[in-house]
Phi, psi and omega in degrees: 000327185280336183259033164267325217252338181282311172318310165290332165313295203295315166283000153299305180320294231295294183302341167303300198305278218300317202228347158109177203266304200304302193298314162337300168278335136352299162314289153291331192274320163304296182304303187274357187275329210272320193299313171330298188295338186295321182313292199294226228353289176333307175294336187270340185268330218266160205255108174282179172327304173305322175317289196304331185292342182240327176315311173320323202268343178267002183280327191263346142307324212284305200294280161338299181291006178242299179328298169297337190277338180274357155323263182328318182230025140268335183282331165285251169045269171308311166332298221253356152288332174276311167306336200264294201278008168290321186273353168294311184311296161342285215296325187327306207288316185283321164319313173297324172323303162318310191285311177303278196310318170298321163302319160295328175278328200258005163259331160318298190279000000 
């Protein structure tokens, strides 16, 4: 720290003589207003604890609310496999019937 403050004095010195006092600070005033700002944008991108903390909660909401939707269509899933094999049976069934009434006709005669 001391030889950034030895330092600037001597490029103050330096650039006063060369270029005079008003444009120097002129100068130092630029540098340091452009360097503030560069800070502050930086301080505005960077993420704070709290940031992380509600991104967590909303990733763990986020989570929770897929969990549950994988629920919701494993439980339709199982529905419409028992419905599916209730209308096989249906179907099994009129088929044999069927097969049974052709078979009875063609023994009749």
């Amino acid at each position: 720290m001391y030889l950034e403050a030895k330092e600037t004095a001597r490029l103050y010195t330096l650039l006063s003589d060369k270029l005079g006092n008003d444009t120097t600070e002129a100068i130092f005033k630029y540098i340091d207003n452009k360097t503030e700002r560069s800070v502050e944008a930086t301080i505005k991108t960077l993420a704070t604890k709290d940031d992380i903390l509600l991104i967590k909660e909303d990733l763990a909401n986020v989570k929770y609310d897929l969990l549950q939707e994988v629920g919701n269509v494993r439980k339709e899933i199982g529905e419409s496999k028992a419905d599916n094999i209730k209308w096989m049976f249906l179907f099994w069934i009129g088929q044999v019937g069927a097969t049974i009434a052709i078979i009875m006709l063609f023994l009749k005669k």
